[in-house]
C-alpha positions in Angstrom: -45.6 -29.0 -33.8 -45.9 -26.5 -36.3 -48.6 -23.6 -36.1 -51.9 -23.9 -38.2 -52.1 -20.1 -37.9 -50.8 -18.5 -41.1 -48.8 -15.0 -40.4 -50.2 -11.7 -42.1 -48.3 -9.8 -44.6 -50.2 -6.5 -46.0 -48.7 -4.7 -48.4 -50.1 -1.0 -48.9 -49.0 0.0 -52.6 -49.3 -1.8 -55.9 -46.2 -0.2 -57.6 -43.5 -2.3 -59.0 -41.6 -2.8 -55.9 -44.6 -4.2 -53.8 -46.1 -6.5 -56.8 -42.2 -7.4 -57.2 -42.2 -8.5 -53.6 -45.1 -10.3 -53.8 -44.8 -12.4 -57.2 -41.4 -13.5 -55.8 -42.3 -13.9 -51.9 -45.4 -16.2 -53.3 -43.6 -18.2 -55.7 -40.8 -19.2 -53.3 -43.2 -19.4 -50.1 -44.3 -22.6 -51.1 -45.5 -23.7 -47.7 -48.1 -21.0 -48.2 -47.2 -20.1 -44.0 -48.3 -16.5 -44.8 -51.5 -14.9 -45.6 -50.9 -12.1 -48.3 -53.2 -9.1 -49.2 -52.5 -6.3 -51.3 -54.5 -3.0 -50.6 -54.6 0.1 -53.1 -56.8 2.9 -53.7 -56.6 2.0 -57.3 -57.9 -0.7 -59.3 -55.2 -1.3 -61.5 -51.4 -1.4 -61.8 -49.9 1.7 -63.8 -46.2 1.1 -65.3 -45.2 5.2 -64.9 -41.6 5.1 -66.9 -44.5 5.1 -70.1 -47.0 7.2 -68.6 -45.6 10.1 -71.0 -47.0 8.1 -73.8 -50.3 8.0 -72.8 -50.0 12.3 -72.6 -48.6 12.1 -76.1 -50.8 9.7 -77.6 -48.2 7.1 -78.8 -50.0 4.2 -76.7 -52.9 3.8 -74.6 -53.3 2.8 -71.1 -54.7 -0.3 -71.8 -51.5 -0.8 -72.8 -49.2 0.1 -69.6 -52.3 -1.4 -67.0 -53.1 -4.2 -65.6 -56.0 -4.7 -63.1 -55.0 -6.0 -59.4 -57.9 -8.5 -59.2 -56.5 -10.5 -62.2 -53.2 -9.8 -61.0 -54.3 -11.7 -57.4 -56.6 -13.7 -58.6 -53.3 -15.7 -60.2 -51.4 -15.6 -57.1 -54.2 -16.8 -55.4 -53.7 -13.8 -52.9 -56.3 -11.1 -51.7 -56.8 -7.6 -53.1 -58.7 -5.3 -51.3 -59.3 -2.0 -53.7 -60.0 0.6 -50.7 -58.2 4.1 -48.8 -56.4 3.2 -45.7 -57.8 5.5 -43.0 -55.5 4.8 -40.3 -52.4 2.8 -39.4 -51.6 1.7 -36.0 -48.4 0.2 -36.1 -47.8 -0.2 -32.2 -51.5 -2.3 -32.4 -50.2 -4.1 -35.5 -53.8 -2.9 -37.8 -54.7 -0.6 -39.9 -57.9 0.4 -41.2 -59.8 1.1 -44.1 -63.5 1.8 -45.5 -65.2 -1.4 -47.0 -67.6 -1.5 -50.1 -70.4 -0.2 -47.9 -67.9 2.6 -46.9 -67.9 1.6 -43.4 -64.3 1.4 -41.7 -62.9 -2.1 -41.0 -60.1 -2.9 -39.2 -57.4 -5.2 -40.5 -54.9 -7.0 -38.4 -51.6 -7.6 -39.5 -48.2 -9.7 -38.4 -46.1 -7.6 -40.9 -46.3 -4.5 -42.9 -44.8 -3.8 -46.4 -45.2 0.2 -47.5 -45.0 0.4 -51.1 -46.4 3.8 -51.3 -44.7 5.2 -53.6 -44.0 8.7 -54.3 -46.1 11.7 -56.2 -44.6 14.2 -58.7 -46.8 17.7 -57.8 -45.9 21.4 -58.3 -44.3 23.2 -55.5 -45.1 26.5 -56.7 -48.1 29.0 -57.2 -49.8 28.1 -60.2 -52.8 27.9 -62.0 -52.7 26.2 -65.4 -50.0 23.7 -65.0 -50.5 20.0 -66.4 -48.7 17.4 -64.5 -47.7 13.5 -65.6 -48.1 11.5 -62.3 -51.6 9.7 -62.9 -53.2 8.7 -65.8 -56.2 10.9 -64.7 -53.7 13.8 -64.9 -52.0 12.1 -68.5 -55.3 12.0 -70.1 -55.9 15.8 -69.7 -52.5 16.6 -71.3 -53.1 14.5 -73.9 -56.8 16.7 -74.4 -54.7 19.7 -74.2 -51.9 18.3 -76.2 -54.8 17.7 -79.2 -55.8 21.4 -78.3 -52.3 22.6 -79.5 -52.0 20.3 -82.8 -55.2 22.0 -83.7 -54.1 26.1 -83.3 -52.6 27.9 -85.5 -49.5 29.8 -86.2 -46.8 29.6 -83.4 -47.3 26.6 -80.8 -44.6 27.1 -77.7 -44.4 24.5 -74.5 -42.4 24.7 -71.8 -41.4 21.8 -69.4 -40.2 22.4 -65.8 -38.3 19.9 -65.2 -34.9 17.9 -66.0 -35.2 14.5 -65.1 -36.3 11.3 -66.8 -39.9 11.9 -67.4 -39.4 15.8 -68.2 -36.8 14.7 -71.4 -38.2 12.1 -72.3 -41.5 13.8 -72.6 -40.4 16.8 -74.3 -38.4 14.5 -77.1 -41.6 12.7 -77.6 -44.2 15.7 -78.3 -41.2 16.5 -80.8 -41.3 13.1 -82.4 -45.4 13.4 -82.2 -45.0 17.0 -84.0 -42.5 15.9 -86.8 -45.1 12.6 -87.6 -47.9 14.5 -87.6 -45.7 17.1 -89.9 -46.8 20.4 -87.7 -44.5 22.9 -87.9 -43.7 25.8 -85.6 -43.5 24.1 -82.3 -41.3 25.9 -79.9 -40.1 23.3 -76.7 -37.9 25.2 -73.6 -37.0 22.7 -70.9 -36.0 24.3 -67.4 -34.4 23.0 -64.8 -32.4 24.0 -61.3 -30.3 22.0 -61.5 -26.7 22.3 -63.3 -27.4 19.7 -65.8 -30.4 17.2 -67.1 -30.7 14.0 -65.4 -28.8 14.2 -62.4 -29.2 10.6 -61.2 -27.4 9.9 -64.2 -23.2 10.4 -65.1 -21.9 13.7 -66.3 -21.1 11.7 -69.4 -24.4 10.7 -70.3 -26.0 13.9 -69.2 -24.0 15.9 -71.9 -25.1 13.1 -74.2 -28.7 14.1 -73.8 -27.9 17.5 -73.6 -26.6 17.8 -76.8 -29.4 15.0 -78.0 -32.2 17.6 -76.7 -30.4 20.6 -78.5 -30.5 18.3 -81.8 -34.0 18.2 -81.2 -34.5 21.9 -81.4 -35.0 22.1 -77.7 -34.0 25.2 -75.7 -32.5 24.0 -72.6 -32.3 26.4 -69.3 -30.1 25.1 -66.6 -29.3 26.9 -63.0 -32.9 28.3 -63.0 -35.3 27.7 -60.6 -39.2 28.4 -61.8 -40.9 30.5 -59.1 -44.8 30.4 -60.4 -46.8 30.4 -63.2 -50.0 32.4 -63.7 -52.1 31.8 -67.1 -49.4 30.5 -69.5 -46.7 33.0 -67.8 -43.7 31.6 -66.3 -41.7 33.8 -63.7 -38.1 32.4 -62.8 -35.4 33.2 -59.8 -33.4 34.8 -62.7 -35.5 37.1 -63.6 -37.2 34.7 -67.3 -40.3 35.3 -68.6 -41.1 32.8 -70.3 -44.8 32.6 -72.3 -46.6 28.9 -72.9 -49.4 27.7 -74.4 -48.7 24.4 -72.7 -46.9 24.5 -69.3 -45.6 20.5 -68.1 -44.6 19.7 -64.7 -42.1 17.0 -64.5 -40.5 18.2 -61.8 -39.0 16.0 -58.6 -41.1 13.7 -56.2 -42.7 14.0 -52.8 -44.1 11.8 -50.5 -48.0 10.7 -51.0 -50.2 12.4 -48.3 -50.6 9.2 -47.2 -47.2 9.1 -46.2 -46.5 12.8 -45.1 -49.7 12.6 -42.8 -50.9 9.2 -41.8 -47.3 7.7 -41.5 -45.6 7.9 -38.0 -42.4 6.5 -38.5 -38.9 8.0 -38.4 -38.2 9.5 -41.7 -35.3 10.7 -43.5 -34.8 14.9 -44.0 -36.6 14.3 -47.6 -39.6 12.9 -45.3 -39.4 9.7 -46.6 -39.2 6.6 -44.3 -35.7 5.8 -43.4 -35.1 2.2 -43.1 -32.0 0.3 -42.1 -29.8 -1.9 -44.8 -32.6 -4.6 -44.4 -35.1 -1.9 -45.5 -37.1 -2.6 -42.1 -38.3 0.7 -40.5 -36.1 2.4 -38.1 -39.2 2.8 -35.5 -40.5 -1.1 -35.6 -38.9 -4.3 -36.9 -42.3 -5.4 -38.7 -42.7 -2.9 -40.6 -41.0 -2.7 -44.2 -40.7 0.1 -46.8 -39.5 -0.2 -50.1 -39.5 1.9 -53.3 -40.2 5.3 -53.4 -41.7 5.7 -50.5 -38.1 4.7 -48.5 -34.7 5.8 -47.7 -32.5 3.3 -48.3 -28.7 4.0 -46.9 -26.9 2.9 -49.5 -23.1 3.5 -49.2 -20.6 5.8 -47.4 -18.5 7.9 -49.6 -15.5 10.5 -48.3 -17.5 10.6 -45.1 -21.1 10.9 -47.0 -24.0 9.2 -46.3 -25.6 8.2 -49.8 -29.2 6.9 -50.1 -30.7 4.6 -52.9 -32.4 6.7 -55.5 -35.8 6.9 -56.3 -35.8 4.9 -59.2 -38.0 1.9 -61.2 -34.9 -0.2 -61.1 -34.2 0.6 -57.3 -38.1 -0.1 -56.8 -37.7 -3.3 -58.5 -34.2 -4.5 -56.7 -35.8 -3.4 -53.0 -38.8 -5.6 -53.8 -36.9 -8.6 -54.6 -34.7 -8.4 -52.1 -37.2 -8.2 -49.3 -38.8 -11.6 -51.1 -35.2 -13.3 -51.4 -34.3 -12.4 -47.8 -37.5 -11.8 -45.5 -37.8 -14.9 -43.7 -33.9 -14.4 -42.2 -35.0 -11.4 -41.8 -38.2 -11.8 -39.3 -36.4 -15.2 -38.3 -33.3 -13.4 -37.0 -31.1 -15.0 -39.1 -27.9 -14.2 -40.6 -28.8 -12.2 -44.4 -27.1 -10.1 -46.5 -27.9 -6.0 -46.8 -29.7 -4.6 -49.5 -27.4 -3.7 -52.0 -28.3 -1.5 -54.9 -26.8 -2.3 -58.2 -26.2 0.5 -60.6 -25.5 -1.3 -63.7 -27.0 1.9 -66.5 -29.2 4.1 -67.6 -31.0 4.1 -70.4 -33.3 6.9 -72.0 -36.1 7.0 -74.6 -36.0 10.0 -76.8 -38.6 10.4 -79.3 -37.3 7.8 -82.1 -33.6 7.9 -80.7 -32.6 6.0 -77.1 -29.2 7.1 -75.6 -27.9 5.2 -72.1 -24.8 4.2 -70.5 -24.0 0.7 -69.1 -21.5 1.1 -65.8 -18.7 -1.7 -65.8 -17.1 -1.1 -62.3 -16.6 1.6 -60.3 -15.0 3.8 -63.6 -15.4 2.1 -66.4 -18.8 3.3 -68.6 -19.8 2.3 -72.3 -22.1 4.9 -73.6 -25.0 3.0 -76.1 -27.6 4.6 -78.8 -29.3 3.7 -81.8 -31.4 0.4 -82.8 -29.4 -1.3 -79.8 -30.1 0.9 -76.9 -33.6 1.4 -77.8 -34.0 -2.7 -77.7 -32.2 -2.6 -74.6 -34.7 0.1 -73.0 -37.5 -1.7 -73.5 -36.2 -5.5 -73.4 -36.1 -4.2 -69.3 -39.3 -3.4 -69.3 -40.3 -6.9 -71.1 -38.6 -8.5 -68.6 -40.0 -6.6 -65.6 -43.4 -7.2 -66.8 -42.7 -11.0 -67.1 -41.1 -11.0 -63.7 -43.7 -9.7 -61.8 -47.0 -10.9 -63.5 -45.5 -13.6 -65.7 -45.5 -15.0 -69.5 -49.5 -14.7 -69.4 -49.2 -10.7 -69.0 -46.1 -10.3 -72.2 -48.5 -12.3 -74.7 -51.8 -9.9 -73.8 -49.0 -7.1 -74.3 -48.2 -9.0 -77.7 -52.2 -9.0 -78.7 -52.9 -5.8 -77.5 -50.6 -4.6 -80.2 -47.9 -2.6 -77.7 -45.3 -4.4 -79.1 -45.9 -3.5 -82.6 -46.6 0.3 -81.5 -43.3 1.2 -79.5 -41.4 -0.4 -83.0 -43.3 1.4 -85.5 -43.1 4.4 -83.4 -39.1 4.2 -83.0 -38.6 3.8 -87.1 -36.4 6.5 -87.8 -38.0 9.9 -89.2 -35.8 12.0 -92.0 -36.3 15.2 -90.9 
């Protein structure tokens, strides 16, 4: 006889791999055998590969959010909008402080950490703007209204080299040249021996050269040391002066993770998982996107981890909702398997990215094409996860029309 008792899933984490896991698990879990609830400190979902705009002021973040309680309310799951304060994972609960901030304990039959990751400074500093939360994105964008306004020379400097940190700087350009300001100065730095690392060396030099187009100065092989009031110092002896100074440097864990989390984790202090993505230290327990190490293949004897990525986020999520009953059931499934299939970047009114055909083969892509490309993903991501209902609010709250009048191309 089957059991009337419905098994627990909580997911801590509304980032794209947890809501990815859940819109799938939920719409193939027809049976409705599991209970779902969703916990998160915040109230809404954020989409971060836009959150530059929001510093910029090319969209707003009614444009990249969208609240949880709507979100479960259409699932028909719970949301619970609320800190954890403790996890006990031998105990199977955790706990957390209710409306009337007294701590409740929740049981649960399986865990799902979709924690996520935080970009914050690793050095002494103390006028340095980050873009990791719109809280954060909102006060650059005060500051970034600040610098439109002064006069004379206006110089920024962006530590940094990844997605976020070129992507931003090539869009204060593009905000700069629209707005027909003159005299702004943008210096990019990063350790690392070329921009985007995650990315090929091909397309790397591609946005290299893209940024120096751009009127960007580009430092590579430095690493940035502190800043103190608008004064970088750097290992190689820079000093460099800004009246705007951007972190978009590399990610951590949350202190959630770092501190609350006892499970095995990887040298990076991420949670290493096996290739089903359960934790090392209990079979119940699950992390996925940023917040995990993935193994992903073996290469001359190397031990290579999936990357810290939207697309990865969005691949771990549905893989756990494709394969978690085998899993839990003891059932023959297949390993996560990561997918590389591009990259794609938007820069101010161009978009440059590379779509991988094999193991060698690579097409690099830019123009009108790429730039559809880049955000035909994100389209279909967003319709994915929170369906058809979400792309037409997108369509009436005007996003659609924004990114396409923002990407006509500017003679300058």
């Amino acid at each position: 006889m089957k059991s009337l008792t419905k098994k627990r899933i909580v997911v801590i984490g509304g980032g794209i791999a947890g809501l990815t896991f859940i819109s799938n698990f939920a719409k193939w879990n027809r049976s409705k055998d599991f209970e779902i609830i969703l916990i998160d400190a915040k109230e809404f979902f954020l989409w971060k590969p836009l959150l530059y705009h929001i510093a910029t002021g090319s969209l707003s973040h009614e444009h990249i959010c969208v609240k949880y309680k709507l979100y479960s309310n259409q699932l028909g799951i719970k949301f619970i909008n609320s800190n954890v304060t403790e996890m006990n994972f031998k105990d199977k609960f955790i706990k957390i402080y209710d409306l009337n901030n007294n701590s409740k304990k929740i049981i649960f039959d399986y865990l799902i950490l979709s924690l996520g990751s935080i970009s914050q400074p690793n050095i002494k500093f103390n006028n340095l703007h980050c873009i990791d939360t719109l809280q954060n994105c909102l006060k650059l964008k005060a500051e970034v209204e600040k610098l439109i306004l002064k006069k004379g020379e206006k110089t920024v400097v962006i530590i940094g080299g990844g997605c976020t940190g070129v992507e931003f700087c090539c869009d204060l350009r593009h905000l700069f040249r629209v707005k027909n300001i003159p005299n702004l100065s943008l210096t990019l730095i990063t350790a690392s021996n070329r921009l985007v690392t995650e990315a090929t060396e091909t397309l790397s030099q591609a946005v290299y050269h893209e940024l120096c187009n751009q009127q960007v100065s580009v430092i590579l092989n430095d690493e940035v040391l502190e800043e103190n009031d608008g004064l970088i110092l750097t290992k190689n002896g820079l000093r460099i002066k800004g009246d705007l100074i951007v972190w978009a440097g590399g990610i951590q864990p949350v202190n959630c993770l770092a501190n609350m989390v006892k499970l095995k984790k990887a040298d990076n202090n991420f949670i290493l998982t096996n290739k089903f993505t359960q934790s090392e230290s209990f079979d119940n327990i699950f992390a996925i996107g940023d917040c995990s190490t993935i193994p992903y293949c073996v290469h001359k004897g190397k031990q290579y981890f999936v990357p810290a990525r939207g697309s990865a986020a969005y691949q771990s999520g549905y893989y756990l909702a494709k394969s978690f009953l085998s899993i839990v059931n003891k059932q023959k499934c297949k390993n996560f398997k990561y997918k590389q299939v591009g990259l794609i970047l938007s820069l101010g009114t161009q978009s440059i990215g590379n779509l991988l055909c094999g193991n060698r083969a690579e097409l690099l892509i830019s123009g009108f094409f790429s730039k559809l490309l880049y955000y035909f993903i994100i389209f279909r991501t967003y319709k994915n996860i929170f369906g058809w209902k979400q792309i037409f609010l997108m369509f009436r709250k005007g996003l659609i029309k924004k990114i396409f009048f923002s990407s006509k191309k500017i003679n300058w």
